[in-house]
KEKETI-423986 format. One record per residue (C-alpha): x, y, z; residue in one letter; chain. Coordinates in Angstrom, 3 decimals. Layout:
N
X / Y / Z / A / A
...
This chain:
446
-15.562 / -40.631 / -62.558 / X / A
-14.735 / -37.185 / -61.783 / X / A
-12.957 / -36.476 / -58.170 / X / A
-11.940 / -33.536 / -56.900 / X / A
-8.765 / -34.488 / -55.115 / X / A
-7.968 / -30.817 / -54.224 / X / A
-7.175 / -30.336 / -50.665 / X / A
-9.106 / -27.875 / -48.819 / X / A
-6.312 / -25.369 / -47.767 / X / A
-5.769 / -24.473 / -43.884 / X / A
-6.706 / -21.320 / -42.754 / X / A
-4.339 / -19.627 / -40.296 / X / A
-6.913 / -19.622 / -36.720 / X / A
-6.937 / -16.134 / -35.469 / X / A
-5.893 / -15.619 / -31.971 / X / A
-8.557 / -15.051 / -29.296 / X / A
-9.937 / -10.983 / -28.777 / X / A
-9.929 / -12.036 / -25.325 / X / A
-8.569 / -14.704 / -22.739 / X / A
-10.369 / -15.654 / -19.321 / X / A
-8.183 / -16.955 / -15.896 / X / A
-9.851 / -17.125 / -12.697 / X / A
-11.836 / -14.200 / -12.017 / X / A
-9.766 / -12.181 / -14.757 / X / A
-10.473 / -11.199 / -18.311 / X / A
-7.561 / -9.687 / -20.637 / X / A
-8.806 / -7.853 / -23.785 / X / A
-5.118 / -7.131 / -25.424 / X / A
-6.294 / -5.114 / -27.952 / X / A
-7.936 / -2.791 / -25.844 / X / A
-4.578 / -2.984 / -23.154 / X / A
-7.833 / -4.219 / -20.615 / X / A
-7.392 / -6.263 / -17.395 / X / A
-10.737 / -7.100 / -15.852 / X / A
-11.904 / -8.168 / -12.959 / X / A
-15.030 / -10.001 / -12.623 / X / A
-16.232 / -6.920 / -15.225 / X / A
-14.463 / -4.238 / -12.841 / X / A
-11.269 / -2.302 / -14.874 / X / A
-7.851 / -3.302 / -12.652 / X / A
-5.379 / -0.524 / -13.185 / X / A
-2.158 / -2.238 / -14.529 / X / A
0.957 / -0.395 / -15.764 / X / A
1.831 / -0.750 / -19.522 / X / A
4.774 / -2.619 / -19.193 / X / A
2.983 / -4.828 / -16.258 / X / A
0.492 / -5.836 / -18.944 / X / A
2.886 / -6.942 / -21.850 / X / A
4.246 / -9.414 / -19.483 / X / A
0.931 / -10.582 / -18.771 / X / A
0.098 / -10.378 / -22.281 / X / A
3.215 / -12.880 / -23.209 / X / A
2.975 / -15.108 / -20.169 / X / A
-1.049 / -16.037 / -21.281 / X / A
-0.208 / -16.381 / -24.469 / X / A
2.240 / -18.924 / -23.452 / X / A
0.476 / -20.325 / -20.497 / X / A
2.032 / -23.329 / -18.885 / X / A
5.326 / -22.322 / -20.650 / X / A
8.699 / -21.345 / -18.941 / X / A
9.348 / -18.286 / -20.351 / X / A
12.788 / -17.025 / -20.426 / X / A
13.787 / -13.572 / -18.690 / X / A
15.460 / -12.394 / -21.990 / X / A
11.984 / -13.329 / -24.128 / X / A
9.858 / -10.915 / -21.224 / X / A
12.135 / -8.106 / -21.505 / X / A
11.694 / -8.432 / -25.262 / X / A
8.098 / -8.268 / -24.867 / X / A
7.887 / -5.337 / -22.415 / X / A
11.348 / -3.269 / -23.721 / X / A
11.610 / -3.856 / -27.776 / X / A
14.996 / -2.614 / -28.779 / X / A
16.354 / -1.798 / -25.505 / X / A
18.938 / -3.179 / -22.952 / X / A
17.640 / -3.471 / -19.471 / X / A
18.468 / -5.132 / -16.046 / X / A
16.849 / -7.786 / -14.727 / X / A
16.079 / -5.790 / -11.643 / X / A
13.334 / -3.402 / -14.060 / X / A
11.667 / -6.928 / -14.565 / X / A
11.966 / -8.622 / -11.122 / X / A
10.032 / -4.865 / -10.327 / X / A
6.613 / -5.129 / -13.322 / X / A
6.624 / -9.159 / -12.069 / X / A
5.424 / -7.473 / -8.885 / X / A
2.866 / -4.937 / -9.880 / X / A
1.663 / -7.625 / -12.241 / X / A
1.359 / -10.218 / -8.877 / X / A
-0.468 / -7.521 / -7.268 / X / A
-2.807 / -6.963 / -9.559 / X / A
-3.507 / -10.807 / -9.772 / X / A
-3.905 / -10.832 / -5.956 / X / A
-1.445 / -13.501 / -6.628 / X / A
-0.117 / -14.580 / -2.909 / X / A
0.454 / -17.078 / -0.758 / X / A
-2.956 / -16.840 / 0.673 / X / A
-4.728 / -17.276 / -2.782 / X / A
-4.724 / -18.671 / -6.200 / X / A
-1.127 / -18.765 / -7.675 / X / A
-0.818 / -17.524 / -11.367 / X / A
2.487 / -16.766 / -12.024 / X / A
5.467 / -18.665 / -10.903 / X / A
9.207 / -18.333 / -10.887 / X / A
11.335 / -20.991 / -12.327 / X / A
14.776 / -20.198 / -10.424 / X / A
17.598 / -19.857 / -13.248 / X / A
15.138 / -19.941 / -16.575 / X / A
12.328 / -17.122 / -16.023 / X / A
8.617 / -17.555 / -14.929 / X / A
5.476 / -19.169 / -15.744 / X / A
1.783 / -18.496 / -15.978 / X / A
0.373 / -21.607 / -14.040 / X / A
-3.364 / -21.031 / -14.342 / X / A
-6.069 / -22.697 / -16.918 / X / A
-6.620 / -20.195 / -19.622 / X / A
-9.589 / -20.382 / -22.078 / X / A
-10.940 / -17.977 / -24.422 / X / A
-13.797 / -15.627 / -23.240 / X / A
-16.343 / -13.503 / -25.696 / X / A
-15.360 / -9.881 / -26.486 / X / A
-16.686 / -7.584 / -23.886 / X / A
-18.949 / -4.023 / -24.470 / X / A
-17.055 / -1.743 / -25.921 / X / A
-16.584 / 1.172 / -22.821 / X / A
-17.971 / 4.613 / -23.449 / X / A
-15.185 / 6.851 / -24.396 / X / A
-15.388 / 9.304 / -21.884 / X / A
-15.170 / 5.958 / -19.668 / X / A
-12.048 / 4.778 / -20.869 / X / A
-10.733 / 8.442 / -20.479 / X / A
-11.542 / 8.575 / -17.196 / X / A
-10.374 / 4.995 / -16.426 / X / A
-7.106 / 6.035 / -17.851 / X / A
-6.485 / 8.959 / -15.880 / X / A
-7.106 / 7.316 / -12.514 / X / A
-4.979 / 3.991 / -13.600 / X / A
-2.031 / 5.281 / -10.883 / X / A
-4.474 / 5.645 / -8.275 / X / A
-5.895 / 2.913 / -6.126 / X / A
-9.900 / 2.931 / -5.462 / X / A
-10.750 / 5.413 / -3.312 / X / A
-11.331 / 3.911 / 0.435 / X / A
-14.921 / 3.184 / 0.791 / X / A
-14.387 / 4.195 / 4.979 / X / A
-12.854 / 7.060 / 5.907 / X / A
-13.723 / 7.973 / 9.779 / X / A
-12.223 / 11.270 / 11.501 / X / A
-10.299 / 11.629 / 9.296 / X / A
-11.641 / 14.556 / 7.332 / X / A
-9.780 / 17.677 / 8.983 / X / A
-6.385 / 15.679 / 8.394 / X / A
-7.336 / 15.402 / 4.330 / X / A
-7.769 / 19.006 / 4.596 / X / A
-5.024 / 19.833 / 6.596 / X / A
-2.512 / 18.180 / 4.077 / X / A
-4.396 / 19.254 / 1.284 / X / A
-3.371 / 23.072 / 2.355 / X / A
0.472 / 22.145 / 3.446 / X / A
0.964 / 20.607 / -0.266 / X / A
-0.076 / 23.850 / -1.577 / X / A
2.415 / 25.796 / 0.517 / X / A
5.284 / 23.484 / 1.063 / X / A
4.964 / 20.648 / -2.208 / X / A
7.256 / 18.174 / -0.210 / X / A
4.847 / 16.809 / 2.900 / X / A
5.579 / 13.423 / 5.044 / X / A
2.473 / 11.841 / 6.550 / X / A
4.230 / 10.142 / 9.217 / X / A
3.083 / 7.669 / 12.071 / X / A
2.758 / 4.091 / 13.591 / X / A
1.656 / 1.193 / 11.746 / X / A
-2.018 / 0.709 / 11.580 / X / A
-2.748 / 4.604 / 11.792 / X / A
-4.228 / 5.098 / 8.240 / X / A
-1.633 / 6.857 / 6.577 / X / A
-2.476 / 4.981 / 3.302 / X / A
-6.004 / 5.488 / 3.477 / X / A
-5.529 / 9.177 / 4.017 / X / A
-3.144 / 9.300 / 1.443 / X / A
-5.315 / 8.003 / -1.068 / X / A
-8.474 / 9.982 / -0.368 / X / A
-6.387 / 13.297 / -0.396 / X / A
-5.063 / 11.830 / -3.878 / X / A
-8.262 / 11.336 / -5.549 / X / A
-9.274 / 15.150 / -4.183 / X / A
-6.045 / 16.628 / -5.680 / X / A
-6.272 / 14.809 / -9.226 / X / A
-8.115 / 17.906 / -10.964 / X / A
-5.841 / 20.305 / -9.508 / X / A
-2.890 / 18.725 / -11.078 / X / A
-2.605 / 19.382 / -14.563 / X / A
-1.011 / 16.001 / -15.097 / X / A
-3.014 / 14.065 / -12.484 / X / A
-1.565 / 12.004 / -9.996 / X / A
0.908 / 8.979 / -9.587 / X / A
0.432 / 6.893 / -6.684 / X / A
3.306 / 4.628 / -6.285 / X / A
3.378 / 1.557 / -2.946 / X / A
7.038 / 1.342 / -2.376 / X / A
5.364 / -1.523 / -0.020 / X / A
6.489 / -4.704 / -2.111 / X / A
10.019 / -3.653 / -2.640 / X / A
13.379 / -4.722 / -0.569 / X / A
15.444 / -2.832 / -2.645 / X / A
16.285 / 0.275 / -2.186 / X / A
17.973 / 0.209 / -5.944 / X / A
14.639 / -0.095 / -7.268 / X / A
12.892 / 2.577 / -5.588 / X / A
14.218 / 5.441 / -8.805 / X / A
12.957 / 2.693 / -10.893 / X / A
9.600 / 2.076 / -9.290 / X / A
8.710 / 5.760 / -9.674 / X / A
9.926 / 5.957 / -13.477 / X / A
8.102 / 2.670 / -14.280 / X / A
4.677 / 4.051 / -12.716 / X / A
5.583 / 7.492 / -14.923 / X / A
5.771 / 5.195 / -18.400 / X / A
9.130 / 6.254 / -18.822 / X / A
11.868 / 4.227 / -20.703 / X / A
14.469 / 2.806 / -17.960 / X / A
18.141 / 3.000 / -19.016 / X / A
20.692 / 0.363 / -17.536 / X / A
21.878 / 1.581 / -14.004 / X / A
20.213 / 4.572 / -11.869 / X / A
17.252 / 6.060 / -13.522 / X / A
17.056 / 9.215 / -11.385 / X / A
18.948 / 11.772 / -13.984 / X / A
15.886 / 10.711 / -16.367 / X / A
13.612 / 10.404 / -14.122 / X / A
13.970 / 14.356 / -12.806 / X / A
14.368 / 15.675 / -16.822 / X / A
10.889 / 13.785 / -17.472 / X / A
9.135 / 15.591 / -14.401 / X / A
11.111 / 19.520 / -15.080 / X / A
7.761 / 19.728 / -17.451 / X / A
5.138 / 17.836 / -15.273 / X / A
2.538 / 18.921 / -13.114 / X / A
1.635 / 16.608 / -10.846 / X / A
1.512 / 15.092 / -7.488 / X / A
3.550 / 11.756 / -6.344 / X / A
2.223 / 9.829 / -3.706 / X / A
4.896 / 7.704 / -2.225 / X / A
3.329 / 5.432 / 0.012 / X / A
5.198 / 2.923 / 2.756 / X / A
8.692 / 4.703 / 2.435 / X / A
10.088 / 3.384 / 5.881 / X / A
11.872 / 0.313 / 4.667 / X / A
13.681 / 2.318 / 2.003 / X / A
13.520 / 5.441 / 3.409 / X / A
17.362 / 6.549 / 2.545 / X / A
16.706 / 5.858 / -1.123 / X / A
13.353 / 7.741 / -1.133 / X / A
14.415 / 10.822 / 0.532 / X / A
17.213 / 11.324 / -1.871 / X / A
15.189 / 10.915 / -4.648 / X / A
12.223 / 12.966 / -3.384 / X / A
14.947 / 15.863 / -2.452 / X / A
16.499 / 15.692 / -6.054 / X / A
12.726 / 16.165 / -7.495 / X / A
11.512 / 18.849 / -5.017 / X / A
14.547 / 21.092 / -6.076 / X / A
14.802 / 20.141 / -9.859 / X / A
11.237 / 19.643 / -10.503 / X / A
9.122 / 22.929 / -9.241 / X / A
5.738 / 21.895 / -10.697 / X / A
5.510 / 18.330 / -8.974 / X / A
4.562 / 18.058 / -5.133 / X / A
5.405 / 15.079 / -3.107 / X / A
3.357 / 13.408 / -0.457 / X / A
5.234 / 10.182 / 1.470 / X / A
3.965 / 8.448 / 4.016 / X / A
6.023 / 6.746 / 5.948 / X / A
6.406 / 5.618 / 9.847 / X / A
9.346 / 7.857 / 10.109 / X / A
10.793 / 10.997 / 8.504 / X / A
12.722 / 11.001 / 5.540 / X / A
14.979 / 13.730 / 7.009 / X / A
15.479 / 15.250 / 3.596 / X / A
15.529 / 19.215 / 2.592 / X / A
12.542 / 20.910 / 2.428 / X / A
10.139 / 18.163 / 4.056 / X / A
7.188 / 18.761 / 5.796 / X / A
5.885 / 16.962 / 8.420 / X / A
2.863 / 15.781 / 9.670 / X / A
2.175 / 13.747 / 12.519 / X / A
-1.256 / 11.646 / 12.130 / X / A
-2.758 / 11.408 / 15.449 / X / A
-4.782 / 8.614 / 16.470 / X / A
-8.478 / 8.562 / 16.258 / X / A
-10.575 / 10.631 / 19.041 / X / A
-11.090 / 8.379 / 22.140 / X / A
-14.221 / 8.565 / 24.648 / X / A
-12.486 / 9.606 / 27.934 / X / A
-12.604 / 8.137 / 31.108 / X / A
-15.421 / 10.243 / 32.789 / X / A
-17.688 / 9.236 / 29.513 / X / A
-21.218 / 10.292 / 30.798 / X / A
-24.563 / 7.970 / 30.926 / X / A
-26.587 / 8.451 / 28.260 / X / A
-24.069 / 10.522 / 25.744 / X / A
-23.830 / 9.404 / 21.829 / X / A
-20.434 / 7.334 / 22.230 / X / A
-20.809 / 8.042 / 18.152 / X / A
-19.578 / 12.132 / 18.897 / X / A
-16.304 / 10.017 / 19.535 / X / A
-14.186 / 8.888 / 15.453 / X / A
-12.320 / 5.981 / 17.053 / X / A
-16.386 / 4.481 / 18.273 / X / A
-17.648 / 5.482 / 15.351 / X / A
-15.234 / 3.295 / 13.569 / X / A
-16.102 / 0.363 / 15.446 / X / A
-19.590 / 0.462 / 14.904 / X / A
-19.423 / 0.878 / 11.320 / X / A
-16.731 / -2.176 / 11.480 / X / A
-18.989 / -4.348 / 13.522 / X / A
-22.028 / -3.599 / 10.883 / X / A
-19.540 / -4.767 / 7.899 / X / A
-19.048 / -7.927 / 9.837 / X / A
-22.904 / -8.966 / 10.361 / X / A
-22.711 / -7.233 / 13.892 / X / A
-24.822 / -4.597 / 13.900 / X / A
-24.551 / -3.076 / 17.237 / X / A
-27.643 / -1.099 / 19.181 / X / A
-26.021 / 0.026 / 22.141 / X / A
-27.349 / -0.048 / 25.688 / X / A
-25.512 / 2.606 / 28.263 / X / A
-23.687 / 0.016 / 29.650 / X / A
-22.795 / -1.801 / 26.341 / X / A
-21.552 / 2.499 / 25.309 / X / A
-19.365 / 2.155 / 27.896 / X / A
-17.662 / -1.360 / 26.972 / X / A
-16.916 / 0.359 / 23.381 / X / A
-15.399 / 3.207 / 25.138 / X / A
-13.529 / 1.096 / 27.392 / X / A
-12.300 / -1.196 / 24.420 / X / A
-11.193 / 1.959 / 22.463 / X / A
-9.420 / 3.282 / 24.820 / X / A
-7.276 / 0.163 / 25.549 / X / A
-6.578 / 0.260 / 21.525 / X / A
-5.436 / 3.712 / 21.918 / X / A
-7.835 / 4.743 / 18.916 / X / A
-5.796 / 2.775 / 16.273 / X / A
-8.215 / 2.373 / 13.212 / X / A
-6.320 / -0.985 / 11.665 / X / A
-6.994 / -2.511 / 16.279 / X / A
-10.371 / -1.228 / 16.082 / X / A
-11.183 / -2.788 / 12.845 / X / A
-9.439 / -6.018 / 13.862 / X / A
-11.097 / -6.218 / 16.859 / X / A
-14.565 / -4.954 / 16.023 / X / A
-14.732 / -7.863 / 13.034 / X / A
-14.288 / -10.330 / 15.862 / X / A
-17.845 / -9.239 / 17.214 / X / A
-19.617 / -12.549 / 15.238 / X / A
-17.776 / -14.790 / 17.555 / X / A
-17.454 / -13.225 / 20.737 / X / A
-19.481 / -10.390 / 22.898 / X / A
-18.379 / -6.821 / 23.907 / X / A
-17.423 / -8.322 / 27.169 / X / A
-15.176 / -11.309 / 26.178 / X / A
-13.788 / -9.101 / 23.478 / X / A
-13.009 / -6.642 / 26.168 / X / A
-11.522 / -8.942 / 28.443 / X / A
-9.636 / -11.063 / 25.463 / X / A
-7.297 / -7.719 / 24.166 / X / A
-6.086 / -7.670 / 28.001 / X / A
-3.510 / -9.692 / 26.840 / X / A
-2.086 / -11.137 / 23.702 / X / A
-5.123 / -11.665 / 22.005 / X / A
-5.212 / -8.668 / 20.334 / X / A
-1.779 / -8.979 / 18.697 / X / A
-3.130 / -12.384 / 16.833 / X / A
-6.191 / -11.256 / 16.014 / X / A
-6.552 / -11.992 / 12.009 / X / A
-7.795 / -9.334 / 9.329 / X / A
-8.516 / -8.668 / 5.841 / X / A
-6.901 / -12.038 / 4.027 / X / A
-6.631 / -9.051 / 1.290 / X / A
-4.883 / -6.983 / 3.214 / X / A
-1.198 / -6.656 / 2.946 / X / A
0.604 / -8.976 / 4.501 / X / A
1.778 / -6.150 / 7.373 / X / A
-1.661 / -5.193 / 8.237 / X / A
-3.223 / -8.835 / 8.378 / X / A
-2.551 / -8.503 / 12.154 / X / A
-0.950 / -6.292 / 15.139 / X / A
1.277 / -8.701 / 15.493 / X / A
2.372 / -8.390 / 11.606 / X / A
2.652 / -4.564 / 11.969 / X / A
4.578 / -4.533 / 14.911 / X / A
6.772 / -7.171 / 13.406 / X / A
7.521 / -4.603 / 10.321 / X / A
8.883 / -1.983 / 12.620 / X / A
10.759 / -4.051 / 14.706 / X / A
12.495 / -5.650 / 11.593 / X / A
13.340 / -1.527 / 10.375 / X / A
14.816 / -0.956 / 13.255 / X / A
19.126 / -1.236 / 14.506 / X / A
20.352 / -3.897 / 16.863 / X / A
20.766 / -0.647 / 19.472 / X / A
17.450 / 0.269 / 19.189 / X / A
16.261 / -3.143 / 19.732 / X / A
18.320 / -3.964 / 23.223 / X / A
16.592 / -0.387 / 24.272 / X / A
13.234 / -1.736 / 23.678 / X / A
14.026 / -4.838 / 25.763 / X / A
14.909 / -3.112 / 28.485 / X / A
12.177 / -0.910 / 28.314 / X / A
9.781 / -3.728 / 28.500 / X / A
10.223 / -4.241 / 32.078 / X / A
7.287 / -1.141 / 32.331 / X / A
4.592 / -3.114 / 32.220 / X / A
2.174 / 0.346 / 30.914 / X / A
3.229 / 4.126 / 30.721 / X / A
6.796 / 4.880 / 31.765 / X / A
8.308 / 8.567 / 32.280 / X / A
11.548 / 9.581 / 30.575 / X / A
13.145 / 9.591 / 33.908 / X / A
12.517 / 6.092 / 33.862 / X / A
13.405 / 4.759 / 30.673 / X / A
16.847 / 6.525 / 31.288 / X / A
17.171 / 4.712 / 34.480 / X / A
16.992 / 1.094 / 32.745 / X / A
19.043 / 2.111 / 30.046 / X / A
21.808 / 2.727 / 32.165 / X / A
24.912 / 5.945 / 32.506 / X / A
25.718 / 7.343 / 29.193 / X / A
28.982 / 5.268 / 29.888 / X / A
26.870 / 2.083 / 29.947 / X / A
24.478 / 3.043 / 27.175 / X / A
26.964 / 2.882 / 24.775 / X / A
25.149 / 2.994 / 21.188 / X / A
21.834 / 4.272 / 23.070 / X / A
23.597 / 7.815 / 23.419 / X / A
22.915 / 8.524 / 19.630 / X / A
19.222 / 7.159 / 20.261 / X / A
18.611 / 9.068 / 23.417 / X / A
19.404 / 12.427 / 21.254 / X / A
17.119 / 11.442 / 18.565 / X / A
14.190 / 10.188 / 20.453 / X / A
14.555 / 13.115 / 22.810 / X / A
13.901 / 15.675 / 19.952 / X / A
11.135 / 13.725 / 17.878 / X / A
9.443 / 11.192 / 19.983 / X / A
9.195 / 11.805 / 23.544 / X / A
């Protein structure tokens, strides 16, 4: 009896084309993050980390073996990691408020926590689709809303041609970033390099701000400050940075945006920010709130001729409130709009509340505190998820002087004069710190 006793030999199994988390797909050949079947913009480096931690899923994986991954043959600092772990977070809408995919194992490195299975290969994109998905990978998607806010685009749009260096500065909730980001996706043709929009948003800091801007660039970050590479990578470069949420950095952004505005005469620079960055050559511009209805707002008038009403109709419609105003219900918009002081992130806030409460109660509810808890976007970030959370943010940016003025200039209970607010601060003898204050307030905010 014959028998073949010859072992069938093991074929290596090829890895997977493609892996599948959550609502996410990851093609590695093709560097593609997914969404379900939408492209998420992810930086290079961003993605080799995610690359590693799926492959490993469930795995600690050590800080040295990432920067491996991401950095072959170079020396970095941990701080160029701590920064792609971020970007790579945001792109996973990974949060507190949401599914958690990767983790951070104090002392040993971090872990991708999620099931992982494999998932079919996807369409191959058109070319010209990949192109194009390539060239707008800095850029966020382009705000689907933009009310009144048109003439401002514009506006900065003409000051970056004149001045390259321009602040968008102004209060919390205004719609810097939104503005920002339209005027971005405008500019990209006339750049010959495109355009680079980089959230300074997620950092604390302000050591990592150089490196945030060279990682968004795809440039290789030497050990210590980046900036001396940074500025010879950009002498060459046409293009425009957008530097969005600069305020809790703001020292370390304006000296880095002054060292690129004089050494780099082909790249403009738009920042927004809640102050000024009080570097050379800056431009500022103030973003006004949205146009209110005013007092006197006649029967019978279109209360839609008015941005800040506009906005909360179109608010109340993306909520399942679609509104068909009466005169008198008009009027209860224009009232409630002008108690928000045309702030588009309190209109929207307050128009989404419209499927559980009427234009009256809603009216009479932002009387008090109301309006400061009033909840948002859960994907919004975490600053803009309420008043409350905004106002929070500027209070935290501010100096213990600065906050013991604002105390005592809470005893107003609405507008207040100058006069007056000196009064309750006290003599210059008494203000103390406040002296400094007065002078600066004086000049940019009164």
């Amino acid at each position: 009896m014959n028998c073949d006793t010859t072992k069938p030999v093991a074929r290596p199994v090829a890895p997977p084309d493609a892996f599948a988390f959550g609502p996410f797909r990851i093609v590695p050949k093709e560097r593609l993050l997914e969404r379900n079947g939408a492209s998420v913009p992810l930086g290079s480096r961003a993605f080799d980390l995610l690359c590693l931690l799926v492959d490993r899923a469930g795995e600690v994986v050590g800080k040295a073996d990432l920067i491996a991954r991401a950095w072959p043959g170079l020396t970095v600092d941990e701080g160029s990691l701590r920064f792609h772990v971020v970007q790579l977070r945001r792109a996973l809408d990974d949060s507190k408020g949401g599914e958690s995919y990767v983790v951070n194992v104090p002392g040993r490195g971090y872990c991708f926590v999620a099931p992982v299975h494999n998932a079919a290969m996807p369409m191959r994109s058109n070319p010209r689709d990949l192109a194009a998905n390539q060239r707008a990978q800095g850029l966020p998607p382009r705000p689907s809303r933009l009310v009144g806010r048109d003439a401002a685009v514009v506006m900065l749009a003409e000051h970056l041609t004149e001045r390259r260096f321009v602040t968008l500065r102004g209060p919390g909730g205004i719609g810097k970033t939104t503005v920002a980001i339209t005027l971005a996706h405008e500019s990209a043709a006339r750049f010959r390099d495109g355009v680079q929009f980089i959230d300074l948003g997620t950092l604390r800091d302000p050591h990592l701000v150089a490196i945030a801007v060279a990682s968004a660039l795809g440039l290789l970050i030497p050990v210590g400050d980046p900036t001396r590479r940074l500025i010879e990578a950009l002498r060459d470069r046409e293009l425009l940075l957008v530097l969005d949420n600069c305020e809790h950095v703001v020292d370390a952004v304006a000296r880095l945006a002054e060292a690129i505005h004089m050494q780099a005469p082909a790249v403009s620079i738009l920042a927004t920010s809640r102050e000024s960055l009080e570097a050379m050559s800056e431009f500022v511009v103030e973003l006004a709130p949205l146009e209110i209805p005013p007092e006197d707002f006649p029967d019978g008038s279109d209360i839609n001729r008015y941005s800040s009403a506009r906005l909360f109709t179109e608010c109340a419609a993306a909520a399942g409130c679609s509104l068909a105003l009466s005169s008198c219900e008009g009027e209860v918009v224009a009232r409630i709009c002008r108690k928000l002081d045309g702030m588009p992130l309190a209109i929207e806030l307050v128009a989404s509340r419209l499927s559980a409460h009427s234009l009256i109660e809603i009216d009479e509810l932002i009387e008090g505190r109301f309006r400061l808890a009033l909840p948002g976007r859960r994907t919004a970030p975490e600053r803009h998820q309420s008043l409350s959370a905004a106002l929070d943010w500027s209070y935290d940016l501010i100096s213990p002087a600065e906050r013991s003025l604002l105390q005592r200039l809470s005893v107003f209970p609405g507008t207040f004069t100058l006069q007056g607010a000196r009064a309750v601060a006290g003599s210059p003898s008494e203000r103390g710190p406040f002296s400094t204050i007065w002078s600066n307030w004086s000049q940019s905010r009164w």
